[in-house]
DRENDO-1510 file (C-alpha; in Angstrom, 1 decimal, always signed):
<recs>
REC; n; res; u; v; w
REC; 1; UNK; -7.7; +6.2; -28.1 .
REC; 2; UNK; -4.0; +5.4; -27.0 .
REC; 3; UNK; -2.8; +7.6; -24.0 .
REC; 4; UNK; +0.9; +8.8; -24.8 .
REC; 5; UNK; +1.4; +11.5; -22.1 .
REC; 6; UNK; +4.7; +11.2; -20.3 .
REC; 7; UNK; +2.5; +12.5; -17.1 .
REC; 8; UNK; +3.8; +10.5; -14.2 .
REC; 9; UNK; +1.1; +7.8; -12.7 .
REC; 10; UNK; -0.7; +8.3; -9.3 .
REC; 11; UNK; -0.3; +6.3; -6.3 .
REC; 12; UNK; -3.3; +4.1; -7.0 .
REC; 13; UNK; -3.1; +4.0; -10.7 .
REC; 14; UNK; -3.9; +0.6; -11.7 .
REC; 15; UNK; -5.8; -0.4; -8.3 .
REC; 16; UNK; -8.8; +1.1; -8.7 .
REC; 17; UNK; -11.7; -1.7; -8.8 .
REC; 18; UNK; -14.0; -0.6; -11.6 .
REC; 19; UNK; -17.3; -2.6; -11.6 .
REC; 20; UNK; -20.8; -2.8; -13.2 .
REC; 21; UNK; -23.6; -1.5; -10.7 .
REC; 22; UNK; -27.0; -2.1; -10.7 .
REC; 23; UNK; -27.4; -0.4; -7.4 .
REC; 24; UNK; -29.2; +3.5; -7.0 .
REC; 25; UNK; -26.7; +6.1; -7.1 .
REC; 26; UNK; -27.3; +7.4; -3.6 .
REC; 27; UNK; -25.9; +3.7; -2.0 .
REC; 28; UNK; -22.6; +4.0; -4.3 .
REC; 29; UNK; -19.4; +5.1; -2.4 .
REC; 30; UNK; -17.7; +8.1; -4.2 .
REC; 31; UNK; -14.1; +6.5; -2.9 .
REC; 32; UNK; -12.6; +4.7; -5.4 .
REC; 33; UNK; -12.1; +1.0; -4.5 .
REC; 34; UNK; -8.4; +0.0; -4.0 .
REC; 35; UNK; -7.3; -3.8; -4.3 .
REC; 36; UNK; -5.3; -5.3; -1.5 .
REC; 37; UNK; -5.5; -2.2; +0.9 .
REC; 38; UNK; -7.6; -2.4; +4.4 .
REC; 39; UNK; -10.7; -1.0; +4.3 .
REC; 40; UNK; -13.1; -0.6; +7.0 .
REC; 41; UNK; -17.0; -0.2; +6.1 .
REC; 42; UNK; -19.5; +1.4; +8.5 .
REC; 43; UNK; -23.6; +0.7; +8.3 .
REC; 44; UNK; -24.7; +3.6; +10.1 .
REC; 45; UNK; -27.9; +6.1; +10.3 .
REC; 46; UNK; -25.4; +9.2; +10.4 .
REC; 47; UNK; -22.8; +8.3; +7.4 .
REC; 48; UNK; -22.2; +12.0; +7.9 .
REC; 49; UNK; -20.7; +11.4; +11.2 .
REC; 50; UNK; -17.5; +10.0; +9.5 .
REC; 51; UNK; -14.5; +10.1; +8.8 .
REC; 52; UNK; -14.7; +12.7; +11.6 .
REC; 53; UNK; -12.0; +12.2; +14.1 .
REC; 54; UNK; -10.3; +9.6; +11.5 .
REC; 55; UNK; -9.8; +12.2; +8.7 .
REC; 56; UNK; -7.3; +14.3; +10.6 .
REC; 57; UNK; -3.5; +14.0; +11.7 .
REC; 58; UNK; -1.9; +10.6; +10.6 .
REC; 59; UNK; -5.1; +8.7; +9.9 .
REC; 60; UNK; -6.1; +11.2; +8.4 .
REC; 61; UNK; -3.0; +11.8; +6.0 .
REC; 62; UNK; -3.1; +7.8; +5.7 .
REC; 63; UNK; -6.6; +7.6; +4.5 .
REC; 64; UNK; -5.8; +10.5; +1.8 .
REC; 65; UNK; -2.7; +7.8; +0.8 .
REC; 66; UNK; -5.0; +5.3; +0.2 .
REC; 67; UNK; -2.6; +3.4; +3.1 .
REC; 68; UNK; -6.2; +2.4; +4.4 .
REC; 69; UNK; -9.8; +2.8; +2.8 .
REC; 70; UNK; -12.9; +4.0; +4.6 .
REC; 71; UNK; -16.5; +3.5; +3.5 .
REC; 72; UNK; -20.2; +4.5; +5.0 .
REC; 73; UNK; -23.5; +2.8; +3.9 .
REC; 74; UNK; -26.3; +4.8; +5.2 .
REC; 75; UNK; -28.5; +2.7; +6.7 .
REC; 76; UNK; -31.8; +4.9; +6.0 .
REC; 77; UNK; -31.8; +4.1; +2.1 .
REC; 78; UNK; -32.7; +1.0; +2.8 .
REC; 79; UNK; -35.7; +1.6; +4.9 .
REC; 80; UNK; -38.8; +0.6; +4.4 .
REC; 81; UNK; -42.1; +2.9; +3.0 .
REC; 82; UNK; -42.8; +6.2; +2.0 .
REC; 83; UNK; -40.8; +7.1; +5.0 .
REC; 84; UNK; -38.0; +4.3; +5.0 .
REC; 85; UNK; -38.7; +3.1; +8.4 .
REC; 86; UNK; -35.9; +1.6; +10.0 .
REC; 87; UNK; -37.0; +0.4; +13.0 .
REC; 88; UNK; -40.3; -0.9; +15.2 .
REC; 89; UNK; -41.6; -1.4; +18.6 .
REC; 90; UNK; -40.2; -4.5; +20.7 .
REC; 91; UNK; -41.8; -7.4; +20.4 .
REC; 92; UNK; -43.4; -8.0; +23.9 .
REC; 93; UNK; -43.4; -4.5; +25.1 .
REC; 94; UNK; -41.0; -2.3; +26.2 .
REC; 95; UNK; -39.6; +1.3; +26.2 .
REC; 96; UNK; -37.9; +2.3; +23.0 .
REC; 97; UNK; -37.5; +0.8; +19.1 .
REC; 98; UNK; -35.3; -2.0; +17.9 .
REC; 99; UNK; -33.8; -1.8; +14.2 .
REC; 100; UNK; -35.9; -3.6; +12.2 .
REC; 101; UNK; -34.2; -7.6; +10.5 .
REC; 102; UNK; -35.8; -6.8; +7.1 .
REC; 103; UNK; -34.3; -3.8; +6.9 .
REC; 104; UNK; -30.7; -4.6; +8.5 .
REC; 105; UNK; -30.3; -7.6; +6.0 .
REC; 106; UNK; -30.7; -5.9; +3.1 .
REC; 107; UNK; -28.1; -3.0; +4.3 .
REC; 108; UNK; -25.4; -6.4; +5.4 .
REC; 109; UNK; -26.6; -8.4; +2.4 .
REC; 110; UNK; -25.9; -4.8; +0.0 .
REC; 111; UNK; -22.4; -3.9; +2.2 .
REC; 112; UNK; -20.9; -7.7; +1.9 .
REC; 113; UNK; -21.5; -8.0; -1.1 .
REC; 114; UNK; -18.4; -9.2; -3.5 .
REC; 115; UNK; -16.3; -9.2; -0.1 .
REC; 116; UNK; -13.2; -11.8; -0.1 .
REC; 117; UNK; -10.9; -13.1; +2.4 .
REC; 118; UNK; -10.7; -12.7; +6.1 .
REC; 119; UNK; -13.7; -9.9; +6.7 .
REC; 120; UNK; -15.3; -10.1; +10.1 .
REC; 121; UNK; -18.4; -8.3; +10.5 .
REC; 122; UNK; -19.0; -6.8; +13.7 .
REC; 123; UNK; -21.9; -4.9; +15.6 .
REC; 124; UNK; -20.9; -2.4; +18.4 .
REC; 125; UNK; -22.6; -3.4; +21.6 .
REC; 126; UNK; -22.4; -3.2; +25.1 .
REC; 127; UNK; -22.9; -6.4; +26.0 .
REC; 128; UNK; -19.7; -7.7; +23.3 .
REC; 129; UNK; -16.1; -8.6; +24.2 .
REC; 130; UNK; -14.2; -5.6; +25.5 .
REC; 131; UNK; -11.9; -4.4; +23.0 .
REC; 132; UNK; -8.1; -4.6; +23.8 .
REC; 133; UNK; -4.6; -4.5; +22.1 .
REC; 134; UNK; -4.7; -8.1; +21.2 .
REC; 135; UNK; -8.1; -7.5; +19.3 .
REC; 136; UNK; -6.8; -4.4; +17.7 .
REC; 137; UNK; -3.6; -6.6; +16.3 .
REC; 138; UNK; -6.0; -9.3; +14.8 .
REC; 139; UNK; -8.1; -6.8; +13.1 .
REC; 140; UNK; -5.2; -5.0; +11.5 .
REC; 141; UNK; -4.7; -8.3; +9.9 .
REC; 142; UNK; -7.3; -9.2; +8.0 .
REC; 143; UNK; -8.5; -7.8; +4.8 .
REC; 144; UNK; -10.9; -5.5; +6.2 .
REC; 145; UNK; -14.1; -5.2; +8.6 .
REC; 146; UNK; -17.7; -4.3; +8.4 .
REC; 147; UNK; -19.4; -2.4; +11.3 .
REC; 148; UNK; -22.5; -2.1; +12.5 .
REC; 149; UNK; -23.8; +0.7; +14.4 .
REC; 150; UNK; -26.3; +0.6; +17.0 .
REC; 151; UNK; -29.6; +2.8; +17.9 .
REC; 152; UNK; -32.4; +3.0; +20.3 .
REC; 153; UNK; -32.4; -0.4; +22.1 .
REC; 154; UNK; -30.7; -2.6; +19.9 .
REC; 155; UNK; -31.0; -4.9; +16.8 .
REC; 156; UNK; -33.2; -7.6; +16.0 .
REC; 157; UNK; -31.3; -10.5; +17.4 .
REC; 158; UNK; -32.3; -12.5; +14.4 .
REC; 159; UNK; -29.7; -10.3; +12.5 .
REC; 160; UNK; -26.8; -11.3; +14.7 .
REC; 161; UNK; -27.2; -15.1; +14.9 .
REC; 162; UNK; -28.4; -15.4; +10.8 .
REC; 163; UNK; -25.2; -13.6; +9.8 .
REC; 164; UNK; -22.9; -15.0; +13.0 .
REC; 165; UNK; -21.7; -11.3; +13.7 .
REC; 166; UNK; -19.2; -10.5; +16.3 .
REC; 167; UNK; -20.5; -8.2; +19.8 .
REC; 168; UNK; -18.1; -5.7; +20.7 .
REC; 169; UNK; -18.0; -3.5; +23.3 .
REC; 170; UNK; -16.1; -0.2; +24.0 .
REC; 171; UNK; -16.6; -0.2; +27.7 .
REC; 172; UNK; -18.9; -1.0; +30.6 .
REC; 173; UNK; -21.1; +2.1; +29.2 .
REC; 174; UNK; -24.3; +2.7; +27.2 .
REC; 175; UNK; -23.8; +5.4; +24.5 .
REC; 176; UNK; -26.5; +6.3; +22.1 .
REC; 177; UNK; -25.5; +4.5; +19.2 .
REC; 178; UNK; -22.4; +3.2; +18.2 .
REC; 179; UNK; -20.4; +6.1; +16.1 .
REC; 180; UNK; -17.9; +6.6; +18.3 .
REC; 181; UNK; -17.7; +3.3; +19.5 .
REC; 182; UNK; -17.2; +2.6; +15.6 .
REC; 183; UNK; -14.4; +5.6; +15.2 .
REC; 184; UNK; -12.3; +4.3; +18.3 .
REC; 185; UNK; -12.2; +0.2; +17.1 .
REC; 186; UNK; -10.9; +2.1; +13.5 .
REC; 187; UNK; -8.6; +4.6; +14.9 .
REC; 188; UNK; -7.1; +2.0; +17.5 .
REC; 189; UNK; -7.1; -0.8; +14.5 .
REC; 190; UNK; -5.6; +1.7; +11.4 .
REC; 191; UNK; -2.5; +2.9; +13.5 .
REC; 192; UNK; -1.0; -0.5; +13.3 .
REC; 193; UNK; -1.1; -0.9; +10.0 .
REC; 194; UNK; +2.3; -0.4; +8.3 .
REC; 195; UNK; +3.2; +2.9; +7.4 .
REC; 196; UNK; +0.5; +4.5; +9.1 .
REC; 197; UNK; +2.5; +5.8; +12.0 .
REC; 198; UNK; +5.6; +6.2; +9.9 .
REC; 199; UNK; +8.1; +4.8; +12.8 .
REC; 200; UNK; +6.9; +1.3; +13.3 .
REC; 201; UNK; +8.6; +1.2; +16.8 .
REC; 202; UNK; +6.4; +3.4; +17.9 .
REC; 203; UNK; +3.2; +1.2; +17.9 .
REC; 204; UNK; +5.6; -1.2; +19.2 .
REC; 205; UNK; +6.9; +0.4; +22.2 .
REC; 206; UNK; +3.5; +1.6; +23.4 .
REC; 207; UNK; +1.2; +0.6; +26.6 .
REC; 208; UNK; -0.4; -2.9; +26.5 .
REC; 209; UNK; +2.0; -4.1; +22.9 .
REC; 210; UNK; +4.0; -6.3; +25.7 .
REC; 211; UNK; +0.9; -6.9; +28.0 .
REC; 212; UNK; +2.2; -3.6; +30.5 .
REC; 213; UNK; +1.3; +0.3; +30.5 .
REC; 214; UNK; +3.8; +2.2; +29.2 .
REC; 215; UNK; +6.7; +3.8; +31.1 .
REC; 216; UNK; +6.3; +7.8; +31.7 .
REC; 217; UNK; +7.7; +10.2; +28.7 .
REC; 218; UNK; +9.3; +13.2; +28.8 .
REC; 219; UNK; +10.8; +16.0; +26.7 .
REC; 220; UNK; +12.1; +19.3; +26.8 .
REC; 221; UNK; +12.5; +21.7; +28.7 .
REC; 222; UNK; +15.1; +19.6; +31.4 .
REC; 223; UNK; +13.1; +21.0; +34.3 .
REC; 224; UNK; +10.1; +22.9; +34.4 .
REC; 225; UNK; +8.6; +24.3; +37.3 .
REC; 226; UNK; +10.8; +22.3; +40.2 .
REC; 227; UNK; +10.5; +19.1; +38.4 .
REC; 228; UNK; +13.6; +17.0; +36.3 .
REC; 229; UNK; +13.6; +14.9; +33.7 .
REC; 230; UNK; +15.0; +11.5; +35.2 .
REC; 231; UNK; +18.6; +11.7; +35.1 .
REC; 232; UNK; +18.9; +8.3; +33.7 .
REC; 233; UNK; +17.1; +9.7; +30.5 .
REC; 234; UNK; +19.7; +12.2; +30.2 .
REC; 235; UNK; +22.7; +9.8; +29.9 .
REC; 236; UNK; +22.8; +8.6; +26.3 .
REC; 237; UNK; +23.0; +4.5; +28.2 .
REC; 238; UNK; +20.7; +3.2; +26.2 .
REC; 239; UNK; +20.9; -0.1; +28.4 .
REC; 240; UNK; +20.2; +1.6; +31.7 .
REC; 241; UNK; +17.6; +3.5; +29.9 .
REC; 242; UNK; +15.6; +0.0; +28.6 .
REC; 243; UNK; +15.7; -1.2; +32.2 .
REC; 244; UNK; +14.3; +2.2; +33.9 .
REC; 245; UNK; +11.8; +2.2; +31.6 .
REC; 246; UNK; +11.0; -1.8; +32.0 .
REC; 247; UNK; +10.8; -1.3; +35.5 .
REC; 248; UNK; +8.8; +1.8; +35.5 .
REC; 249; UNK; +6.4; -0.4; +33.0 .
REC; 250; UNK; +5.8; -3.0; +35.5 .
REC; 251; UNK; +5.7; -0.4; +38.5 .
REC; 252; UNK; +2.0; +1.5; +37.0 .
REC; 253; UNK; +0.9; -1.7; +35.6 .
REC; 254; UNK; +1.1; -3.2; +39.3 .
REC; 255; UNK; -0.4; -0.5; +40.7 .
REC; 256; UNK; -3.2; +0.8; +38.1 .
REC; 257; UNK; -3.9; -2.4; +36.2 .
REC; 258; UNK; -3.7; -5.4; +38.5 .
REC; 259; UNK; -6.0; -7.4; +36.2 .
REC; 260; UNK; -2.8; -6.6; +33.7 .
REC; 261; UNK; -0.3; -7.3; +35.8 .
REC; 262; UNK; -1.9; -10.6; +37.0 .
REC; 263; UNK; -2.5; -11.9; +33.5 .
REC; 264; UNK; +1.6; -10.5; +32.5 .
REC; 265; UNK; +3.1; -12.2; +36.0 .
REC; 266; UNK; +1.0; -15.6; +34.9 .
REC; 267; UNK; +2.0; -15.3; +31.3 .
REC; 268; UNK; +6.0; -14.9; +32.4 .
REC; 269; UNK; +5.5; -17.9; +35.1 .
REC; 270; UNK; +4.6; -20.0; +31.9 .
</recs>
């Protein structure tokens, strides 16, 4: 039958990806799959747990434009036994349970399936690279990005040398598992992808996009309780302004981040 209605088309009319499934009904995504737009997958044991923090303000209203796409594979559904069993007892002995290869490969095997282009797959870990700015920027540019999330002691390090995934870290911290770990590396990477933040300059402008802390802001009222704005803020020279701002930049970085400041002074001396 032949649609005539003059109804105007939705945003992601003719990007949906519709696909035959042979896969159960409880490991399908209700989110319709849009081509071309970042999408971040999450293997997790509380799919429940997300978006959480991600689905309010402008991520939020983002993810709801289909500006960016965000999708959790439960990790339990694909457990083994009566019981789906996800993890076991270290080999060798040892306090806690490790999340089981058998059982991780099938979830990695099910969530990268029909994946193209540039998709890392990462595992949220202590013992990974830090994250930072520059790792943010790189992430923002690929296609997309599995996670894996972390319980109990670990993963089966088999998992993470068969599939070459990427360790990172959110701090020098154990947490429990890696939610929130997870929800930072996606908040941190969505927010530079265009239109996200509506005013592009703003992601540009901000600590560590030029290797220094940001400068102090201020807004209304002029003075509140004893303390001014800066007068150079209040005289419309947008030259002077840049430089205050430049040098108050380099004057926190010094002081708070000398690891920062090192790395900037080094990268200017080259």
């Amino acid at each position: 039958m032949t649609d005539t209605s003059d109804k105007p088309l939705g945003k992601s009319h003719g990007r949906k990806a519709i696909r035959p499934t042979l896969k159960p009904r409880e490991l399908m995504t209700p989110t319709p799959d849009l081509h071309g737009v970042w999408k971040a997958k999450v293997i997790t044991l509380f799919p429940t747990a997300f978006p959480g923090v991600l689905g309010e303000s402008l991520t939020g209203k983002a993810l709801q434009e289909g500006l960016w796409q965000l999708e959790t594979v439960d990790l339990r559904q694909f457990g083994i036994g009566k019981h789906r069993n996800v993890d076991d007892t270290p080999a060798g002995g040892g306090a806690g349970m490790v999340l089981r290869a058998d059982v991780l490969g099938a979830a990695i095997e099910h969530t990268m399936s029909g994946i193209r282009g540039n998709w890392p797959l990462i595992y949220l870990s202590p013992r990974g690279r830090r994250m930072d700015q520059q790792m943010m920027q790189n992430l923002a540019r690929c296609d997309g990005m599995t996670l894996l999330c972390g319980r109990f002691e670990g993963v089966d390090e088999r998992v993470l040398e068969h599939y070459g995934i990427q360790e990172v870290s959110l701090g020098d911290f154990v947490m429990t598992g890696g939610e929130i770990a997870a929800q930072a590396l996606i908040d941190a990477t969505v927010r530079l992808i265009p239109g996200v933040l509506g005013n592009q300059a703003s992601a540009e402008e901000e600590s560590f996009s030029s290797g220094l802390l940001e400068h102090p802001q201020y807004t209304r009222p002029a003075q509140w309780n004893g303390r001014d704005i800066p007068e150079v803020l209040m005289s419309g020279h947008h030259g002077r302004i840049a430089e205050w701002r430049q040098k108050m930049s380099e004057e926190i970085t010094r002081a708070r981040r000398p690891d920062l400041w090192a790395k900037h002074a080094g990268d200017k001396s080259d």
